[in-house]
C-alpha positions as CSV (number, residue, x, y, z in Angstrom):
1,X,-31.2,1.0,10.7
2,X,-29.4,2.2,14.2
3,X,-25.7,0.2,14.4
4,X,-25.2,1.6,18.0
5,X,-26.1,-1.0,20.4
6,X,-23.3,-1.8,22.9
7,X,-25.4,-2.3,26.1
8,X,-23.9,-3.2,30.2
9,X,-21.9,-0.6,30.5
10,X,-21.4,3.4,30.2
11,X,-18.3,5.3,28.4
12,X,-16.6,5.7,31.8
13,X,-16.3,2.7,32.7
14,X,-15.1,1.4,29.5
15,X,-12.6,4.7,29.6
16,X,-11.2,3.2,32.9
17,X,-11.0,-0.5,31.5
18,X,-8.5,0.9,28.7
19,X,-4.7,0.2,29.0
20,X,-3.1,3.0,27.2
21,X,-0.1,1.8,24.8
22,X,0.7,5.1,22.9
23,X,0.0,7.8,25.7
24,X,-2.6,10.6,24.4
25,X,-1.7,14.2,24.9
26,X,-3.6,17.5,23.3
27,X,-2.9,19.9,20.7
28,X,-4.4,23.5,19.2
29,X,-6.0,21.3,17.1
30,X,-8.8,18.8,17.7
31,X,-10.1,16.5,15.3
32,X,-13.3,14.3,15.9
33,X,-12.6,10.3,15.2
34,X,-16.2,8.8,15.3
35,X,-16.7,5.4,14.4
36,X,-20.2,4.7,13.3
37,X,-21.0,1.9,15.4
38,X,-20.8,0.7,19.0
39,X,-17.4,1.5,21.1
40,X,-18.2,-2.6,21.5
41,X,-17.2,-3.4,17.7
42,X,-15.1,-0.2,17.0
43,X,-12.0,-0.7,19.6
44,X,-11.7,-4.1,18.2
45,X,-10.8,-2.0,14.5
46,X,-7.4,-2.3,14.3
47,X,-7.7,0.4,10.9
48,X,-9.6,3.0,13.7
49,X,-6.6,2.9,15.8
50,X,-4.1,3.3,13.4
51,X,-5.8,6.6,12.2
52,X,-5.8,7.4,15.8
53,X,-2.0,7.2,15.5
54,X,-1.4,8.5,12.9
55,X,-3.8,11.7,13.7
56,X,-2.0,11.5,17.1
57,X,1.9,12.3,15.5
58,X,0.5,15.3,13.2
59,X,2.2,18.5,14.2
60,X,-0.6,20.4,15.4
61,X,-3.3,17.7,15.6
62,X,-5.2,15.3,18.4
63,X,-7.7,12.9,17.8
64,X,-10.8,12.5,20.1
65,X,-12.5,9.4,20.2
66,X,-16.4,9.0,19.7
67,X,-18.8,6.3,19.0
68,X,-22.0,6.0,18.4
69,X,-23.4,3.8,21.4
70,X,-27.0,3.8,22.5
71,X,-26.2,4.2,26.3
72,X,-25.0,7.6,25.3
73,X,-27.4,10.9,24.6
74,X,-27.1,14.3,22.7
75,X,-23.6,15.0,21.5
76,X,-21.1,11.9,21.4
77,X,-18.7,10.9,24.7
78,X,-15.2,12.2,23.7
79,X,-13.0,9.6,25.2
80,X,-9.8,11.4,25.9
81,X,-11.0,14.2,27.5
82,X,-13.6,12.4,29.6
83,X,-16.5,14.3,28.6
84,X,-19.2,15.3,25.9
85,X,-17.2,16.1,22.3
86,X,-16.4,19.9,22.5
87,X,-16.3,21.6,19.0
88,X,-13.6,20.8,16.9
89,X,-11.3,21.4,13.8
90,X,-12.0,18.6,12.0
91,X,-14.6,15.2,11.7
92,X,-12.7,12.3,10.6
93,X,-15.0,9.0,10.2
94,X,-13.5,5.4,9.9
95,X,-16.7,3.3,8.0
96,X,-15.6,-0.2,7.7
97,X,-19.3,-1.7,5.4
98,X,-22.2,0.3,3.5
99,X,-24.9,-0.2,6.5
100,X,-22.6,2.1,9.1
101,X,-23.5,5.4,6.2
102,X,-26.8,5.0,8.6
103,X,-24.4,5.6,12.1
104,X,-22.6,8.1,10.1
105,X,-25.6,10.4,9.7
106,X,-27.1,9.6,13.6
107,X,-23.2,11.1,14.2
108,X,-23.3,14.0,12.5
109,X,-26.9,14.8,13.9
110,X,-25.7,14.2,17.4
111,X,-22.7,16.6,16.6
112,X,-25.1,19.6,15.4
113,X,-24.1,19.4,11.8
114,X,-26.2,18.9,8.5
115,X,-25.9,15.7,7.7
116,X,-25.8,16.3,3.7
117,X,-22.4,18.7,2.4
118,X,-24.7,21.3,0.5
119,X,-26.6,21.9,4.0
120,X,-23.7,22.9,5.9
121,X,-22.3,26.6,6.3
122,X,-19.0,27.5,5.2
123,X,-17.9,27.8,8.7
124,X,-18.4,24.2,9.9
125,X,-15.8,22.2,10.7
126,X,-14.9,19.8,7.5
127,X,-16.3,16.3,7.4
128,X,-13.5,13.4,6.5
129,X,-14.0,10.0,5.8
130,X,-12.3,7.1,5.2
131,X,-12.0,3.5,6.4
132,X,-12.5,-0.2,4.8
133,X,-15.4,0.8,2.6
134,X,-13.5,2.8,0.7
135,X,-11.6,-0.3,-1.0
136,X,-14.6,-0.9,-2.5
137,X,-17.4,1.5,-3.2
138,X,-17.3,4.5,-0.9
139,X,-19.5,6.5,-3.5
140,X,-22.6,7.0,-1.1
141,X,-20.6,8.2,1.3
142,X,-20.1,11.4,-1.2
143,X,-22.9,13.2,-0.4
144,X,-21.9,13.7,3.5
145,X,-18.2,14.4,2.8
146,X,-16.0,17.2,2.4
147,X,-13.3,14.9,1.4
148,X,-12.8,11.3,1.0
149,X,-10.0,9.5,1.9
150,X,-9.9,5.5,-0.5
151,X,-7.7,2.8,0.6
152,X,-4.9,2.7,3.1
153,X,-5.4,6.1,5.1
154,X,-2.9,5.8,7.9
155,X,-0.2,8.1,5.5
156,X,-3.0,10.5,4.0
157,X,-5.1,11.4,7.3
158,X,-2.2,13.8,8.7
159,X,-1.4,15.2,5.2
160,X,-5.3,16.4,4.1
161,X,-5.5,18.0,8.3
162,X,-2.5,20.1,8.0
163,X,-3.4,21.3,4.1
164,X,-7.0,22.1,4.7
165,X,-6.2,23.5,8.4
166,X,-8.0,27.0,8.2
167,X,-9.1,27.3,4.9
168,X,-12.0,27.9,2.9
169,X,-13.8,24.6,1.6
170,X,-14.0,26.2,-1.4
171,X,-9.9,25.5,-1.6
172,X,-10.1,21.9,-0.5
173,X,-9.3,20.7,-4.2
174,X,-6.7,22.8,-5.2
175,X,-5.0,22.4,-1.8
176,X,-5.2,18.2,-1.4
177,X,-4.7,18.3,-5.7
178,X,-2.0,15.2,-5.9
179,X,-3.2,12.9,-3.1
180,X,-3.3,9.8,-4.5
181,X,-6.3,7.9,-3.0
182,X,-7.7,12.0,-1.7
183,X,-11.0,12.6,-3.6
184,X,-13.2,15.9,-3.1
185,X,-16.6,15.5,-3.9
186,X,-18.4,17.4,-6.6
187,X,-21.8,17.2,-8.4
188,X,-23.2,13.9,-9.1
189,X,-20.8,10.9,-9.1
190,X,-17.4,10.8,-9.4
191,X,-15.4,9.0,-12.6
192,X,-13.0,7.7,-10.7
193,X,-12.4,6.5,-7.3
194,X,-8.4,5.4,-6.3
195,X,-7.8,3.2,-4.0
196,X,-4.2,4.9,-2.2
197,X,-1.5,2.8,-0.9
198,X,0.4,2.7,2.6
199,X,4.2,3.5,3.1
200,X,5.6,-0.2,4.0
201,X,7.5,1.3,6.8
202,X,4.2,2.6,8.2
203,X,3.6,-1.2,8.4
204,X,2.6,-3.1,10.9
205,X,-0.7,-1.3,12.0
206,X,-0.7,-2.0,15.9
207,X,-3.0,-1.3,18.5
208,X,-2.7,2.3,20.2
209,X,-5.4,1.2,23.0
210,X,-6.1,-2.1,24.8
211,X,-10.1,-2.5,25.9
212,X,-11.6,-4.6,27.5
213,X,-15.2,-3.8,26.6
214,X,-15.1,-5.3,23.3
215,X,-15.7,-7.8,20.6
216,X,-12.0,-8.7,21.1
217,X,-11.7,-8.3,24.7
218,X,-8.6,-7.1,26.3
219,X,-6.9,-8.2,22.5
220,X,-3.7,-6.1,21.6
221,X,-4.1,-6.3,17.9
222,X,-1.0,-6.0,14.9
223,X,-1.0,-6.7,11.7
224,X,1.7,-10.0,10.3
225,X,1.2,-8.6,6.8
226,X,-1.0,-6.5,4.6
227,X,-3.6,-7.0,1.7
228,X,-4.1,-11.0,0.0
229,X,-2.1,-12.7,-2.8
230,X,-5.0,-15.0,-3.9
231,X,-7.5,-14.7,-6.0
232,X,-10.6,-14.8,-4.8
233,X,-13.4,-13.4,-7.5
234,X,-15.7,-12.1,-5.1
235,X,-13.4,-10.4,-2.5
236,X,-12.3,-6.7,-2.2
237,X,-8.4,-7.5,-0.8
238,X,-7.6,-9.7,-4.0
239,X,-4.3,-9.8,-5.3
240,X,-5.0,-6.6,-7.6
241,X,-5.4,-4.3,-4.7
242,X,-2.8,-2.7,-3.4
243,X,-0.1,-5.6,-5.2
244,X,-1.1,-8.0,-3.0
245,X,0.2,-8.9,0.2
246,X,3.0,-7.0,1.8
247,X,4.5,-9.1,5.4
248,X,5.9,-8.2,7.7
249,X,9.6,-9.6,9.2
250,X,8.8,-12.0,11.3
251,X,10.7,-10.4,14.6
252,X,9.8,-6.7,13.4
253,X,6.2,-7.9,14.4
254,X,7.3,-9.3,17.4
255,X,9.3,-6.9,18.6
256,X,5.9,-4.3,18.4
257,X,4.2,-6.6,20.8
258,X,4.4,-4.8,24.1
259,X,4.8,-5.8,27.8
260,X,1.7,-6.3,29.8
261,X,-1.2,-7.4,27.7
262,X,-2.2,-10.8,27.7
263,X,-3.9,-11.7,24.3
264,X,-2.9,-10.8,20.5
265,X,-4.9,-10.7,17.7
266,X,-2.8,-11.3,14.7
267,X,-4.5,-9.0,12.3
268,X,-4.7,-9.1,8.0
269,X,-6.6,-10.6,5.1
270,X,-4.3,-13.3,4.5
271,X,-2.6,-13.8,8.4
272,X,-2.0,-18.0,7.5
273,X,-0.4,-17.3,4.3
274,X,2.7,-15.5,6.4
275,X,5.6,-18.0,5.9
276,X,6.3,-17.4,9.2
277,X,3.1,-17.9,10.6
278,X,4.0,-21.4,12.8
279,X,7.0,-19.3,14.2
280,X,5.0,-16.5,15.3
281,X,2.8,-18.1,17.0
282,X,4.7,-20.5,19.0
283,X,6.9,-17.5,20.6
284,X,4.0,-15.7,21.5
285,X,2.7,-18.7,22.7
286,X,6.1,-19.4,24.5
287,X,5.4,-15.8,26.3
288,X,2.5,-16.7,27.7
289,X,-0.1,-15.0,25.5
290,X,-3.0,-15.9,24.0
291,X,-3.4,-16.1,20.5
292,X,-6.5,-15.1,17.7
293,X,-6.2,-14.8,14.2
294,X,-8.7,-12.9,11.8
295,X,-8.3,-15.6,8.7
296,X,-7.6,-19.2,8.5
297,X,-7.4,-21.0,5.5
298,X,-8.3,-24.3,5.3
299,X,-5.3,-25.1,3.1
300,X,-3.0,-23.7,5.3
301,X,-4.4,-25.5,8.3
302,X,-1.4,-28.0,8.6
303,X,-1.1,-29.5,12.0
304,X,1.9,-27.7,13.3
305,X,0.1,-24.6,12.9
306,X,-3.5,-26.1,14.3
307,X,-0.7,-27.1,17.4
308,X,0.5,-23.8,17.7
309,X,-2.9,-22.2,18.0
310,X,-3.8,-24.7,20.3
311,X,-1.3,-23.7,22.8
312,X,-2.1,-20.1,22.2
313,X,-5.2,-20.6,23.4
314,X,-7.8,-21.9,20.7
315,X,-10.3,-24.3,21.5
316,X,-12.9,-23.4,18.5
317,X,-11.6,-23.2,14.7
318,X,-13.1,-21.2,12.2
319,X,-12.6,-21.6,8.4
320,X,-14.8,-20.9,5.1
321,X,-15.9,-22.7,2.1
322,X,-17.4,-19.6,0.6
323,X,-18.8,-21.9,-2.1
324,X,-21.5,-24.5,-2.0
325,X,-19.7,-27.3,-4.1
326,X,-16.1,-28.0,-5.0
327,X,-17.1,-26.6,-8.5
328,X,-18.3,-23.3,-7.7
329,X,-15.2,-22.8,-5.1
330,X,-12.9,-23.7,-8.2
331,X,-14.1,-21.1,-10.7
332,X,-14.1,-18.5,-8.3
333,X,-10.2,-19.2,-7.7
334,X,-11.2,-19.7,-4.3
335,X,-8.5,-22.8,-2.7
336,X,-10.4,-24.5,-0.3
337,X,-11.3,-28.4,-1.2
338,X,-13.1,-30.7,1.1
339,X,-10.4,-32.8,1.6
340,X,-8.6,-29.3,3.6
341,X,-11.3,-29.1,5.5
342,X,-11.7,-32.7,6.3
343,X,-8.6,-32.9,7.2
344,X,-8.8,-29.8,9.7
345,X,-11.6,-31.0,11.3
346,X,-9.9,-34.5,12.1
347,X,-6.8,-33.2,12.8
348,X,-8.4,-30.3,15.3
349,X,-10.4,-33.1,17.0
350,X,-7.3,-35.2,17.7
351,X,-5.7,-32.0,19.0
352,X,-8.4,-31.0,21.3
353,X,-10.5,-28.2,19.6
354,X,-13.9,-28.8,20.3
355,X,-16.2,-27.4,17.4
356,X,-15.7,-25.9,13.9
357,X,-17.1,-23.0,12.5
358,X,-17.5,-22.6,9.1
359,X,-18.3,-19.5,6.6
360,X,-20.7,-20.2,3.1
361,X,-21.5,-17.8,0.9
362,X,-24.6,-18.6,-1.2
363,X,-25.7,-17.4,-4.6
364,X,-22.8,-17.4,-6.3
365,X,-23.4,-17.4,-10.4
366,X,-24.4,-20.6,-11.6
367,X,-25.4,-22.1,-7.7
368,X,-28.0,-24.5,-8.5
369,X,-29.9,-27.0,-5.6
370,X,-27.5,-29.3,-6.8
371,X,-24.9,-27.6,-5.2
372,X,-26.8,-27.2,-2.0
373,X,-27.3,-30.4,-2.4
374,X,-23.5,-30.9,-2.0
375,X,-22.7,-28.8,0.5
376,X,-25.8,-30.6,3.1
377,X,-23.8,-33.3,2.5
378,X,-20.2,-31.8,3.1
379,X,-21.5,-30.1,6.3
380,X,-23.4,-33.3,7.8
381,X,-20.2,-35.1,7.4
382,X,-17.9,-32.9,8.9
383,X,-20.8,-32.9,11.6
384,X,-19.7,-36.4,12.6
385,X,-16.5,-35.7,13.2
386,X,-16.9,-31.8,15.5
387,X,-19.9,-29.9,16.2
388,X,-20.3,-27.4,13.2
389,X,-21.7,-24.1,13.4
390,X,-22.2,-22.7,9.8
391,X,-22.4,-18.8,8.8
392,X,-24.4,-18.1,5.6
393,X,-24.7,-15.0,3.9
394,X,-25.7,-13.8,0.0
395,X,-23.3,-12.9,-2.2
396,X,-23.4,-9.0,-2.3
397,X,-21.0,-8.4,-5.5
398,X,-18.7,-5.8,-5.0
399,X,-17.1,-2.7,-6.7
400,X,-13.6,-3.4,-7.4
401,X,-13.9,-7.0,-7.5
402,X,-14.5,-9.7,-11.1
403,X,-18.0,-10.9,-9.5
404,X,-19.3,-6.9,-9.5
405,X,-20.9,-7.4,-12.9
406,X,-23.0,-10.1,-10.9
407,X,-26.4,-9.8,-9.8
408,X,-27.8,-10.3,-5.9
409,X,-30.2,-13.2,-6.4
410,X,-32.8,-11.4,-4.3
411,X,-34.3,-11.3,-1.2
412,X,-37.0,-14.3,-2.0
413,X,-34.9,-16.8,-3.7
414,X,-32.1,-16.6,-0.9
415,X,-34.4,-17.5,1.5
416,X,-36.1,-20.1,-0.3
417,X,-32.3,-21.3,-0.6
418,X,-31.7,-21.0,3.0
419,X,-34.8,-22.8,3.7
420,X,-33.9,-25.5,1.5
421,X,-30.6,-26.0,2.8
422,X,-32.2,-26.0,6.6
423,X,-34.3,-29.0,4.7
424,X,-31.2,-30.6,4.2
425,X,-29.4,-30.4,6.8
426,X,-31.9,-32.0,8.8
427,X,-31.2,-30.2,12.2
428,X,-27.3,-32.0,12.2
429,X,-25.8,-28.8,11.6
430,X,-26.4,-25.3,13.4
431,X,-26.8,-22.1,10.5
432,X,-26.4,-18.6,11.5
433,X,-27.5,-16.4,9.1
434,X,-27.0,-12.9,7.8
435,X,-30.3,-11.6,7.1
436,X,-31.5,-12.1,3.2
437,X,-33.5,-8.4,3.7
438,X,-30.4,-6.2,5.0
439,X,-27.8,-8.0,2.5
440,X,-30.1,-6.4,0.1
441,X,-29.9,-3.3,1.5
442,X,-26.3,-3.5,1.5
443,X,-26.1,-4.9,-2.6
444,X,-27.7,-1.3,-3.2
445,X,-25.0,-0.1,-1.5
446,X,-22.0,-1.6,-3.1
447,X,-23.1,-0.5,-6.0
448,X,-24.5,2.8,-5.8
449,X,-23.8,6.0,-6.4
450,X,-24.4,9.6,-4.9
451,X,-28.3,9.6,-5.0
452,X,-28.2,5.6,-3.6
453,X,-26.0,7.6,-0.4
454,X,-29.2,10.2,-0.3
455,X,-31.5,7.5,-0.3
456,X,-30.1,6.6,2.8
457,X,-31.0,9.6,4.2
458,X,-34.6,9.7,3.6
459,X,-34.7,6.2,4.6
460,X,-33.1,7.0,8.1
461,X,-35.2,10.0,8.6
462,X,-38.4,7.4,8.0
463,X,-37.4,5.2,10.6
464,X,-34.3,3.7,9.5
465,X,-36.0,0.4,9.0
466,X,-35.9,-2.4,5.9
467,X,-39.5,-1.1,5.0
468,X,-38.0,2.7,4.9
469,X,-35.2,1.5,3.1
470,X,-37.5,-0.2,0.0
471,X,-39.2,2.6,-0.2
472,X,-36.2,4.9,-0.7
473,X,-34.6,3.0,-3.0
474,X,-37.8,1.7,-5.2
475,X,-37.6,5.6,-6.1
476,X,-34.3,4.7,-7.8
477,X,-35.4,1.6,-9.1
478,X,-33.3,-0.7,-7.3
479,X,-35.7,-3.4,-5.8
480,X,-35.5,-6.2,-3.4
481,X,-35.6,-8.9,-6.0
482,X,-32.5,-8.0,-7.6
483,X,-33.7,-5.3,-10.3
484,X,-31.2,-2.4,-10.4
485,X,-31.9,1.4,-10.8
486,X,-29.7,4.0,-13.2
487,X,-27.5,5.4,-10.1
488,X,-24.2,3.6,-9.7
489,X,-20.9,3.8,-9.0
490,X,-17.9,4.4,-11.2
491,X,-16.3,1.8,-13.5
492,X,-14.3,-0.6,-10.7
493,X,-10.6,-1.5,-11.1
494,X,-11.2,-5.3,-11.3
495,X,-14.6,-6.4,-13.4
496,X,-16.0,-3.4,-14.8
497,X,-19.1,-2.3,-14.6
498,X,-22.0,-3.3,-12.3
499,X,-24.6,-5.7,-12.8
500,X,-27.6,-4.0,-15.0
501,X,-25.2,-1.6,-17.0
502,X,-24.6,-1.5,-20.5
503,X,-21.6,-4.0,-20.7
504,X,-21.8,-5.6,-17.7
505,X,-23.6,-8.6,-19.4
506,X,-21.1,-9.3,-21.8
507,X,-18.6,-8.8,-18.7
508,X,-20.1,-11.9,-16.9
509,X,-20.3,-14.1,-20.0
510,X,-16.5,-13.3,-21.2
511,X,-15.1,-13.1,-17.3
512,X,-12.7,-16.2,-17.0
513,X,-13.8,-17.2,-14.1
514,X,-17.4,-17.1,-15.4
515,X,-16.6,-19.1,-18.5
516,X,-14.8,-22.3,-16.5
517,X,-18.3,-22.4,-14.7
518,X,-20.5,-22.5,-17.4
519,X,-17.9,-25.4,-18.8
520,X,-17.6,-27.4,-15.8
């Protein structure tokens, strides 16, 4: 499956759209920082910028942008030097889900280098990678890797350079030995996998580059605070990772915003949780600027803030339900009631907004057509109030997370849900949904191990395709109606084992969350 489609324009003329915040400048050493998927979707990564940083203040070092666009052929368009990616030191990749493994290895063709770590000579230049997958399961990425950076990268990316700089793969574990959050791969999966923590006063993660060719477009992006508090069962940034969240002052954020751009993005898993929130967004407001925000909680909707957004420039609002029914939202400590969302939607009419978005994930444990059932019901009503626009996807349980030990309720059954809630819904509401096949694909992902990352590699040499894909992974057993092969992941930090291990059973039955929603 091919993530590089950013189409209308050509890497020049995205290069000349940029406004430069922290000026570029070179150094004896170069390392590649390729993001997997479309320059479209990967300057709007606030994570990919802050390795750029961070790469950029290494004694020594300089990163080169790359991306993996279709508009571009043979070796990747190196941004700061205008021209196809020389060779370099060093390969650093920023992977933010499981299907971008796929980009990863159409990158490292395009760069002349085996895609696999056993295939390469001793003399290539050392493969890094890091990025938002690693929070969760980052063990197919092993296979590829010379080392792997898990977690929050920005303080590790500078440290692993300058240790491995000129020396012998062969000495990259002895040398990086006492990185927390550094793995380097050996045979067969690894037993543990950290997850490494950021220096606060690294904090906040701001962007280096404004672009205007992107999903965010011409968005200078910071982050209010880092990580979540709450508890959601099936989400990776839960309070257990990391300590949950870490904000930033009010003012220190606000100072960071420079002079000249005209729209922020306000960054972070939890951004509405920031006590200071209402503040922050009135003053940039005040200045002029436009205002987005990557999560909104229903709960945390109140009108002052829904005010404050509206004079930043919103005219949409986006929330999520994540669960079908009030029950099934309960159990999986997730806060959102219909009355919050009720009350946004009236409250955001009044103001001015003009439609609602909402997120849903579907086949949650327990989900029954009686929930679905419920939520047609929920949806229709809020219908009569703003236009609604729903996003639906399966639950993929995560590594890392309570809801791993869960199953993926298969590629058949979601869409016979899906097509039931369509039924239901009765045309009132519009559904935009993530495809039942390729959530599949990415289940296998999130929970396997080396061979699983392998797999990917035969599939992408056969076409790259969901049928490709089926194939691949039927030889390890896994199979699209939710039956699991042998190869998996290590233990995760939060829920054990993965669904189809020994244990993981008894994990689901004995989980708390679990056990209030067989009760209720």
């Amino acid at each position: 499956m091919s993530l590089s489609h950013s189409k209308g324009d050509d890497p020049r003329s995205r290069l000349a759209s940029e406004k430069v915040i922290a000026p570029w400048s070179d150094s004896p050493k170069r390392c590649a920082l390729l993001y997997p998927s479309s320059y479209h979707v990967g300057m709007s990564s606030l994570g990919f910028q802050q390795i750029w940083r961070s790469i950029l203040a290494c004694e020594n070092w300089t990163p080169l942008r790359a991306f993996n666009d279709a508009d571009e052929s043979g070796r990747p368009f190196a941004y700061e030097l205008a021209r196809e990616m020389p060779d370099v030191d060093a390969l650093a990749f920023s992977i933010a889900y499981e299907l971008e493994i796929a980009g990863m290895i159409e990158m490292l063709d395009r760069m002349k280098l085996e895609p696999l770590r056993r295939d390469r000579q001793p003399g290539d230049a050392p493969v890094i990678a890091g990025g938002p997958l690693t929070f969760s399961n980052p063990a197919p990425l092993l296979p590829f890797v010379d080392v792997l950076i898990c977690g929050e990268g920005e303080g590790l990316i500078g440290e692993v350079l300058q240790r491995i700089e000129g020396a012998s793969k062969h000495d990259f574990a002895k040398l990086l030995d006492g990185l927390d959050g550094v793995v380097v791969p050996g045979e067969g999966n690894p037993f543990m996998l950290p997850v490494a923590k950021a220096d606060n006063r690294l904090l906040p993660a701001r962007s280096a580059i404004v672009a205007e060719h992107t999903v965010l477009r011409k968005m200078f992006l910071i982050e209010p605070e880092r990580g979540c508090s709450r508890q959601c069962s099936y989400c990776v940034m839960r309070r257990s990772t990391n300590g949950g969240m870490r904000p930033v002052a009010a003012q220190d954020m606000l100072d960071a915003v420079p002079p000249g751009v005209e729209r922020v993005g306000l960054v972070g898993a939890a951004v509405t949780d920031h006590r200071d929130i209402v503040a922050i967004v009135n003053e940039l407001a005040d200045r002029g600027l436009q205002v987005g925000i990557s999560s909104l909680r229903a709960d945390r909707l109140k009108r002052p803030l829904l005010e404050a957004l509206f004079a930043g420039g919103y005219r949409g609002i986006t929330v999520a339900l994540d669960g079908a029914s009030p029950r099934l939202r309960r159990v999986i400590h997730r806060k959102t009631e219909d009355l919050h969302i009720e009350r946004v939607a009236h409250e955001a009419k009044a103001i001015g907004f003009m439609k609602m978005k909402v997120y849903m994930v579907l086949g949650l444990p327990t989900e029954s057509d009686e929930d679905l059932h419920i939520l047609a019901l929920e949806l229709i009503e809020l219908s009569k109030i703003l236009p609604i626009d729903v996003g639906l996807c399966p639950l993929v349980p995560k590594r890392n997370t309570p809801l791993y030990c869960a199953p993926f309720i298969g590629v058949k059954e979601s869409d016979r849900r899906l097509k039931l809630l369509r039924k239901l819904l009765k045309g009132r509401v519009n559904i935009r949904p993530v495809s039942s096949r390729w959530s599949w694909v990415e289940s296998v992902l999130a929970r396997g191990g080396v061979a699983v990352g392998e797999a990917v590699l035969r599939a992408h040499r056969a076409g790259g395709g969901f049928a490709a894909y089926r194939a691949a992974f039927s030889e390890l057993g896994y199979f699209p109606d939710g039956r699991v092969g042998a190869d998996h992941a290590p233990m995760g930090v939060d829920g054990g084992v993965a669904f189809g291990l020994h244990g993981a059973e008894q994990m689901l039955a004995t989980n708390t969350a679990i056990k209030q929603l067989r009760k209720r």
